[in-house]
Structure formats: C-alpha cells, structure tokens
MOPAC internal coordinates of N, CA, C and O (Angstrom, degrees):
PM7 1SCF
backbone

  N    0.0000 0     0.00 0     0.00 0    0    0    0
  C    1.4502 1     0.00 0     0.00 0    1    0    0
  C    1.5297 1   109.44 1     0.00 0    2    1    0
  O    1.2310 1   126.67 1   -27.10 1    3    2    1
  N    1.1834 1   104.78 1   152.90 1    3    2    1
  C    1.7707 1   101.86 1   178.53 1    5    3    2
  C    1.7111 1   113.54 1   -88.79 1    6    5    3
  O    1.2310 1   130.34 1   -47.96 1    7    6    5
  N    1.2708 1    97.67 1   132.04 1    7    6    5
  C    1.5013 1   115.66 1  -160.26 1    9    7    6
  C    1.7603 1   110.61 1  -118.98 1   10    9    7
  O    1.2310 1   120.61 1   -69.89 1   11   10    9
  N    1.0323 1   116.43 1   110.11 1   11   10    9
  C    1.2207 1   132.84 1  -172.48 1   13   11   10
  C    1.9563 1    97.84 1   -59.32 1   14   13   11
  O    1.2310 1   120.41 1   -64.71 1   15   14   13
  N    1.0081 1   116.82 1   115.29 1   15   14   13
  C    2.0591 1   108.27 1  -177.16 1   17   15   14
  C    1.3717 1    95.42 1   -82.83 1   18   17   15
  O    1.2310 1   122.71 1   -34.59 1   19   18   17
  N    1.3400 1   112.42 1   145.41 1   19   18   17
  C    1.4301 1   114.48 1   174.34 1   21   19   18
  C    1.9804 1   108.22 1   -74.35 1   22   21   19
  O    1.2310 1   128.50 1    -5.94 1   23   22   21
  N    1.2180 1   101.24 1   174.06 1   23   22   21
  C    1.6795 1   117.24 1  -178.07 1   25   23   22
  C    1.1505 1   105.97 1   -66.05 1   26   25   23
  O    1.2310 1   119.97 1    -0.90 1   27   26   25
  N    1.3188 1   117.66 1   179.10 1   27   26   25
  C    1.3713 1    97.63 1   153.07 1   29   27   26
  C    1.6433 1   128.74 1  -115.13 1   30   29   27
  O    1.2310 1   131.21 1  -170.94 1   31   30   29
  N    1.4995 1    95.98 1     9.06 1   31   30   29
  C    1.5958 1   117.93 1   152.64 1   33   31   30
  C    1.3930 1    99.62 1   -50.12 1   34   33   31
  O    1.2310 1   112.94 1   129.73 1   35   34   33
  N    1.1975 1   130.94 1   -50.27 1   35   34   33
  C    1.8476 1   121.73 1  -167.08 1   37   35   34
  C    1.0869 1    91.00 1   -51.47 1   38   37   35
  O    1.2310 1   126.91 1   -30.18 1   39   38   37
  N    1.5576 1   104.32 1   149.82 1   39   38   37
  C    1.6687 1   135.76 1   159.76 1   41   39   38
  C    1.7502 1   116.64 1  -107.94 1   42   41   39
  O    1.2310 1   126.38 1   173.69 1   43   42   41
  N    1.6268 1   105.34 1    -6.31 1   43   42   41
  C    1.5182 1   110.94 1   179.44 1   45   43   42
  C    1.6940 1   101.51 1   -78.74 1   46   45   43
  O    1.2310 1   116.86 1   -20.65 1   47   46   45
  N    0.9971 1   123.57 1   159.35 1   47   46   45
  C    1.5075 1   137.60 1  -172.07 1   49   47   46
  C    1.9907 1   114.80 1  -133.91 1   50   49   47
  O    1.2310 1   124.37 1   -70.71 1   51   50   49
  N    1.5450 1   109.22 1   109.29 1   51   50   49
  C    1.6170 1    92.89 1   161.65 1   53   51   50
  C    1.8548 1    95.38 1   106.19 1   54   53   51
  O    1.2310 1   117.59 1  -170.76 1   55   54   53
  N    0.9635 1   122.19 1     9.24 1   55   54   53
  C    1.3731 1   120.93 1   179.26 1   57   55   54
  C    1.7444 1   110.78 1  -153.76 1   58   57   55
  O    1.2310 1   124.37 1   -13.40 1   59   58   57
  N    1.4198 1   109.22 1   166.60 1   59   58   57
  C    1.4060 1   102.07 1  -165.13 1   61   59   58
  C    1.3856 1    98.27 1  -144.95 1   62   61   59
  O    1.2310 1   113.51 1    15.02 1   63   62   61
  N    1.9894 1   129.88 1  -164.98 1   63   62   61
  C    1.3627 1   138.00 1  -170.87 1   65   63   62
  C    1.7136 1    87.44 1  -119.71 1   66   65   63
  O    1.2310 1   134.15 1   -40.26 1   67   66   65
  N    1.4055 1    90.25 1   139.74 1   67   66   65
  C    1.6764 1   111.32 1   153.54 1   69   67   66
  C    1.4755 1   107.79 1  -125.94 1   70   69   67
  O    1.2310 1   119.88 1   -20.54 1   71   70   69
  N    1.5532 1   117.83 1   159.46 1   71   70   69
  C    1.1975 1   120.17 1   166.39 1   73   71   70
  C    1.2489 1   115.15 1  -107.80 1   74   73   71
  O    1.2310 1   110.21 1     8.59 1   75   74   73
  N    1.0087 1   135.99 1  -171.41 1   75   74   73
  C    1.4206 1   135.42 1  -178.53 1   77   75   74
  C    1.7917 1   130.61 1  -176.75 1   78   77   75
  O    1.2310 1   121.99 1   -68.23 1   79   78   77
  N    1.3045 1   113.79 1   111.77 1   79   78   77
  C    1.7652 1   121.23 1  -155.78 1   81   79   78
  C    1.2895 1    58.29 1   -71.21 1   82   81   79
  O    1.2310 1   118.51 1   -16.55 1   83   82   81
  N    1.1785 1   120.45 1   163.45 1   83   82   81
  C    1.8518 1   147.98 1   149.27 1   85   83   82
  C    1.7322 1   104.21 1  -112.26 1   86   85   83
  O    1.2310 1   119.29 1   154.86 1   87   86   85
  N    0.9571 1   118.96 1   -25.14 1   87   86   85
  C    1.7758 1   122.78 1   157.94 1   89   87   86
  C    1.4533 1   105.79 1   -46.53 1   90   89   87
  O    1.2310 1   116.93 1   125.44 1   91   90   89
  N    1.1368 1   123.44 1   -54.56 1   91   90   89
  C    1.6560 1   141.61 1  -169.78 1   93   91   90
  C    1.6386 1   131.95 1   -86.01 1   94   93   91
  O    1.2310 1   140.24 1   136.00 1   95   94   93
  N    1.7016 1    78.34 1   -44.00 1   95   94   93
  C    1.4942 1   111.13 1   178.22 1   97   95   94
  C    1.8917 1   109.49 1    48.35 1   98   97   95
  O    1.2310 1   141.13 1  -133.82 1   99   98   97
  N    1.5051 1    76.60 1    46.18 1   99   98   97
  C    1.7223 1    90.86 1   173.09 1  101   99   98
  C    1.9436 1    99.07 1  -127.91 1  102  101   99
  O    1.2310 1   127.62 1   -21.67 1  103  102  101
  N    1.4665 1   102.94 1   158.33 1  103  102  101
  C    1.4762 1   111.48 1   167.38 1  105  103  102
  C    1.4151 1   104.22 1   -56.68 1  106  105  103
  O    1.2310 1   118.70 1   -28.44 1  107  106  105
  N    1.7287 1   120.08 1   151.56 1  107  106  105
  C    1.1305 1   148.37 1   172.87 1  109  107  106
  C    1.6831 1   102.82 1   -82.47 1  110  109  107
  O    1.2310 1   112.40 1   -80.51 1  111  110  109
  N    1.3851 1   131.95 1    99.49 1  111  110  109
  C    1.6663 1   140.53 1  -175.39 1  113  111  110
  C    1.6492 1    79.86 1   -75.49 1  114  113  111
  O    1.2310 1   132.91 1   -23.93 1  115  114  113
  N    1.7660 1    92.66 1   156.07 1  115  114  113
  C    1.9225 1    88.58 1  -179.67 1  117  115  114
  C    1.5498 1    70.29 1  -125.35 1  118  117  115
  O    1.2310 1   123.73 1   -21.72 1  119  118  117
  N    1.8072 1   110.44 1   158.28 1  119  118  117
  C    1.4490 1   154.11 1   161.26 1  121  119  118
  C    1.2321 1   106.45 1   111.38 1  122  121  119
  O    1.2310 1   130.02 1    -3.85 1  123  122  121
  N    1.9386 1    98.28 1   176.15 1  123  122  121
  C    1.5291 1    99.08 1  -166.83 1  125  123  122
  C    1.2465 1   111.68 1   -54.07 1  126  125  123
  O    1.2310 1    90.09 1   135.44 1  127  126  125
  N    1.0738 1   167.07 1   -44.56 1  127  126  125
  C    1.5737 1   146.94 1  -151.17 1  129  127  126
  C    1.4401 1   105.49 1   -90.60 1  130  129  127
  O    1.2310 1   119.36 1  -142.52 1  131  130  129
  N    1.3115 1   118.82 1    37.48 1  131  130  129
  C    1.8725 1   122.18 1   168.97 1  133  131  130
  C    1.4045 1    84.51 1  -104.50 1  134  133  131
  O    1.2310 1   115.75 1   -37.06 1  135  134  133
  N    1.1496 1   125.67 1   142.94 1  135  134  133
  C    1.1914 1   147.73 1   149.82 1  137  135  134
  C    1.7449 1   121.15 1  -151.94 1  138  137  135
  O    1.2310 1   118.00 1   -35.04 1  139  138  137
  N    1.4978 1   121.42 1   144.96 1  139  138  137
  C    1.0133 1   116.75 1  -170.62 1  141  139  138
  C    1.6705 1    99.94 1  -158.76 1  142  141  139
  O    1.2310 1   121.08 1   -45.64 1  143  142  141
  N    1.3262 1   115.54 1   134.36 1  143  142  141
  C    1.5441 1   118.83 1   177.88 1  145  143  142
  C    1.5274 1   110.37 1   -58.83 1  146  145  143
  O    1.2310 1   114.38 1   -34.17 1  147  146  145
  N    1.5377 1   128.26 1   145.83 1  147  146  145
  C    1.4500 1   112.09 1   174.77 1  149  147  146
  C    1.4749 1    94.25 1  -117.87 1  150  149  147
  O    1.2310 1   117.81 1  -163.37 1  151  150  149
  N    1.8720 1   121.77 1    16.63 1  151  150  149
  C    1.4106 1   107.35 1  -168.86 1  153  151  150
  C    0.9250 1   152.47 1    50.24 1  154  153  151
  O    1.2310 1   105.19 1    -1.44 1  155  154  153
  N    1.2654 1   145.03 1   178.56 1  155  154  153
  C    1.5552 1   130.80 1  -140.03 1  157  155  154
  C    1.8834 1   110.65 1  -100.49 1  158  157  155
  O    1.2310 1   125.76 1   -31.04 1  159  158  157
  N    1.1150 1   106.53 1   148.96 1  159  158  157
  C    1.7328 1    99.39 1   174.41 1  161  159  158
  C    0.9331 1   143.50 1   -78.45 1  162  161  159
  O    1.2310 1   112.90 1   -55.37 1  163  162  161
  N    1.7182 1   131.03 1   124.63 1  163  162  161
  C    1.1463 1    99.68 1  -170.71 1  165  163  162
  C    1.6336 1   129.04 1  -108.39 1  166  165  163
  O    1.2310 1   116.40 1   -73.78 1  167  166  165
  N    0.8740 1   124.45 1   106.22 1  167  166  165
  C    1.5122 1   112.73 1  -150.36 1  169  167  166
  C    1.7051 1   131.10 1    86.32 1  170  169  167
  O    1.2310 1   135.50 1  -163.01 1  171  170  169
  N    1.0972 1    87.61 1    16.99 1  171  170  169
  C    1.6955 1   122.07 1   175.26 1  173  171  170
  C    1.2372 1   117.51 1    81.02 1  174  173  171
  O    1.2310 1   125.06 1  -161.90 1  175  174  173
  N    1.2988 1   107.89 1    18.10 1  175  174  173
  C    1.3933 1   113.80 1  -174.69 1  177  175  174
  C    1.8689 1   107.27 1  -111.06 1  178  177  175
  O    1.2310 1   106.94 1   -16.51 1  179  178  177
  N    1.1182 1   141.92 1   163.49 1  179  178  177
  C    1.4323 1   154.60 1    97.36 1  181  179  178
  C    1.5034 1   137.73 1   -95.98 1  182  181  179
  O    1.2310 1   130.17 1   -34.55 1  183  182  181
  N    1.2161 1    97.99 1   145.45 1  183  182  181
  C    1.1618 1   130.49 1  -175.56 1  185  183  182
  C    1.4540 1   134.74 1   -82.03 1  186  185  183
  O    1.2310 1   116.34 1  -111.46 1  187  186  185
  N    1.2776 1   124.57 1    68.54 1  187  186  185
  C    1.7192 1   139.27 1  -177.97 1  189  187  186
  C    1.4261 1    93.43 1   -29.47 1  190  189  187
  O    1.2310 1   122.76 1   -63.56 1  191  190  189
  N    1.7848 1   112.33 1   116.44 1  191  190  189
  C    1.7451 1   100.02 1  -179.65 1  193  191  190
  C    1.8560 1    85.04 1  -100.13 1  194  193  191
  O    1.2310 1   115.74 1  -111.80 1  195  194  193
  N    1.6195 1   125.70 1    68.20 1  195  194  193
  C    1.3337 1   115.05 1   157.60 1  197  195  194
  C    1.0670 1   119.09 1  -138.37 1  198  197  195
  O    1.2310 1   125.27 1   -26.09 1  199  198  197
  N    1.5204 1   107.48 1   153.91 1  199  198  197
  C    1.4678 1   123.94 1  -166.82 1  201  199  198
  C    1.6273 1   110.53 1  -120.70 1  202  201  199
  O    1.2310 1   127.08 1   -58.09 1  203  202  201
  N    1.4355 1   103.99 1   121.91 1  203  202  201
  C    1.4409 1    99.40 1   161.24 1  205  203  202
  C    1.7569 1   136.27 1   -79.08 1  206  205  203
  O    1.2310 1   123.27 1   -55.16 1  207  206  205
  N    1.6988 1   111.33 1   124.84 1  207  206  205
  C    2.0352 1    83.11 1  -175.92 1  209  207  206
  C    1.9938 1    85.90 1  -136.10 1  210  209  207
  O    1.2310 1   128.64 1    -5.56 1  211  210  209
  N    1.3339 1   100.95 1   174.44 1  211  210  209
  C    1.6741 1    98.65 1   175.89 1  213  211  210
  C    1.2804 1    96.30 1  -114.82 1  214  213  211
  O    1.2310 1   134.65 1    -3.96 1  215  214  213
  N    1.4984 1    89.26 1   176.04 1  215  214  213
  C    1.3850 1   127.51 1  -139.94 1  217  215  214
  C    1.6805 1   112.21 1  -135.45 1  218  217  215
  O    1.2310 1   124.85 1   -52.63 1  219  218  217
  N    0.9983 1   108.30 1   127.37 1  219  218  217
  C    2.0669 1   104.80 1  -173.61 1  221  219  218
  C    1.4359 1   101.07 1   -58.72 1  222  221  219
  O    1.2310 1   101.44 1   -14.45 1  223  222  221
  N    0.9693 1   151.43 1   165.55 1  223  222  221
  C    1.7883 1   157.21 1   154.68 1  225  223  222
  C    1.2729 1    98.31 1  -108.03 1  226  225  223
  O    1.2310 1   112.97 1   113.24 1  227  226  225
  N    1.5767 1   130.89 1   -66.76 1  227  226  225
  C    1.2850 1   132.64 1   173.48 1  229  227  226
  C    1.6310 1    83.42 1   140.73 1  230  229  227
  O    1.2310 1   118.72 1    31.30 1  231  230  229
  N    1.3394 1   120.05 1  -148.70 1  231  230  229
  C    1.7156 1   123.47 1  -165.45 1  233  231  230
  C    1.9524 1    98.48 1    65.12 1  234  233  231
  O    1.2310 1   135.92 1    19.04 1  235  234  233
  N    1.7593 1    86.79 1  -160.96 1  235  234  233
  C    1.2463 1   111.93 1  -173.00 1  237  235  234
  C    1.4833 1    99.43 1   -84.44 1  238  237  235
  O    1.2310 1   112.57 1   -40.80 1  239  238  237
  N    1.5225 1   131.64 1   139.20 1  239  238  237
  C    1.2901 1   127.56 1  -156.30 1  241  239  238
  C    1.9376 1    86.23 1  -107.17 1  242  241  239
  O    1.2310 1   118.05 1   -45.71 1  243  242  241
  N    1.1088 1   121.33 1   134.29 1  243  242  241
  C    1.6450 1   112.00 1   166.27 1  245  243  242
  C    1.9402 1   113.84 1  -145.27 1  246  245  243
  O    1.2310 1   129.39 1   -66.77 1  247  246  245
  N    1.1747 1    99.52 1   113.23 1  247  246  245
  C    1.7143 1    98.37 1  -165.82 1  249  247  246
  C    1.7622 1   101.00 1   -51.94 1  250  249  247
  O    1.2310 1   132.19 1    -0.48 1  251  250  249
  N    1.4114 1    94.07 1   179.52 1  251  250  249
  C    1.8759 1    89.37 1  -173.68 1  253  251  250
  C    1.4892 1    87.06 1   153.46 1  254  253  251
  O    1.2310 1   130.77 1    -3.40 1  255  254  253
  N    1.7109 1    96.83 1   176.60 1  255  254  253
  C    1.8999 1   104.36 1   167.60 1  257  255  254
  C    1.4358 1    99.89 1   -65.99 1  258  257  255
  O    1.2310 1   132.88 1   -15.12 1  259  258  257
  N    1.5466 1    92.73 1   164.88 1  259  258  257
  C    1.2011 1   108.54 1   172.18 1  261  259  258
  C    1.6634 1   106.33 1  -129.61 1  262  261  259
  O    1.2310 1   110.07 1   -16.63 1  263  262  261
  N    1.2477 1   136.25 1   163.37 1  263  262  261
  C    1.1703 1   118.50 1  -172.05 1  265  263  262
  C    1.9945 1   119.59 1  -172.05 1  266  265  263
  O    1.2310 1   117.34 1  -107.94 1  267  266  265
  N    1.1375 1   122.67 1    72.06 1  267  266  265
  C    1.5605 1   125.92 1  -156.38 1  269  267  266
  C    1.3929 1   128.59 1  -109.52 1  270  269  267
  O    1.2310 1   104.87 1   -63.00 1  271  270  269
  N    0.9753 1   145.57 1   117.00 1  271  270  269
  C    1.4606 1   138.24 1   168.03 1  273  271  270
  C    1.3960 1   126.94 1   -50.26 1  274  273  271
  O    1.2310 1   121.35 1   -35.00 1  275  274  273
  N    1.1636 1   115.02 1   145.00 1  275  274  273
  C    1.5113 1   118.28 1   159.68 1  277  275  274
  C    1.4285 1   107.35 1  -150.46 1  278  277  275
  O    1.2310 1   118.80 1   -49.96 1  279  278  277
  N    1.3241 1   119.89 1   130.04 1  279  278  277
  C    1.8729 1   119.42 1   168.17 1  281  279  278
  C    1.3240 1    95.02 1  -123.08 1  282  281  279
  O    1.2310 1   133.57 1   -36.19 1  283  282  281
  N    1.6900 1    91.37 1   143.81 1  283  282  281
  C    1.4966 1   100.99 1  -174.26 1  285  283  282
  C    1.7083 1    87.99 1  -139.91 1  286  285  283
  O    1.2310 1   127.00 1   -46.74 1  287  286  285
  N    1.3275 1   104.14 1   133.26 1  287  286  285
  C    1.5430 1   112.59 1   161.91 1  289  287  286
  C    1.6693 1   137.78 1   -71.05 1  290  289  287
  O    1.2310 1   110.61 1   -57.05 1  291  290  289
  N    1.1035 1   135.25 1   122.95 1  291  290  289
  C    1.6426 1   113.70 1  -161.65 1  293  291  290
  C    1.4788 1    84.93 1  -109.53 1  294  293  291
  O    1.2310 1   121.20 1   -36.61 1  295  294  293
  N    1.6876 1   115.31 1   143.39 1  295  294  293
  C    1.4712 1   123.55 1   152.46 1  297  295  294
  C    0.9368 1   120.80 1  -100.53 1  298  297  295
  O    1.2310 1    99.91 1   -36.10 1  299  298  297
  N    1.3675 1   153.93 1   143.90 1  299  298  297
  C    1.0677 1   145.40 1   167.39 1  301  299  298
  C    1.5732 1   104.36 1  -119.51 1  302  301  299
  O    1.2310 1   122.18 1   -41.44 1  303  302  301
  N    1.6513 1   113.43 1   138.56 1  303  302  301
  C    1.3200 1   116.79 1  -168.17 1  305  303  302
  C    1.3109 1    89.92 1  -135.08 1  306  305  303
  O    1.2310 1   120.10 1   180.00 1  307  306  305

C-alpha cells in the first residue's frame, strides 16, 4: 500500500501516513496516473473527500510527533 514516510522532524518510530478518498473508501495511489473526479462546486467551493490515518511499519513502535508531506495537483477543466 502506499505509505506516506514520516519527516525526519518526527520523533514517533514504526508507523507511517495513508491517505484515503472516503468517496471510494479506497487508499490514495501517489503519481501521475492517480486521477480522480472531485465534482462539481457548490457555492464555489469543493470538498477534498480525504482523510489522513497511520499505519503500523513494523520495527520498534515509539509515540512522538509525527509529521509528512503530500502535494497533490488540482486541474480544473
């Protein structure tokens, strides 16, 4: 599954980032050939249906910050 790596600002140990369409309620694949409709606006706004949650890695588990990137490009057509 695609796993968001933590920073290396994090101090948490042994776990990682997933994303998640909640429209789909499937994992978010990262590179160009992800694409997904976000539908029409309403009131000039949309609504990102994704959620970030973590994920075990395995190793030594140690709580702490956690801290990850993601860039995502928007098209609008």
């Amino acid at each position: 599954m695609p796993n968001l790596a933590l920073k290396s600002t994090s101090t948490a140990n042994g776990l990682a980032l997933r994303i998640r369409n909640t429209t789909t309620n499937t994992d978010v694949t990262f590179g160009r050939n992800n694409t997904f409709s976000m539908g029409t606006p309403v009131g000039g706004t949309v609504v990102l249906p994704l959620q970030a949650y973590y994920v075990r890695t395995g190793g030594a588990l140690r709580a702490g910050t956690v801290a990850a990137d993601a860039n995502f490009s928007v098209t609008f057509q």
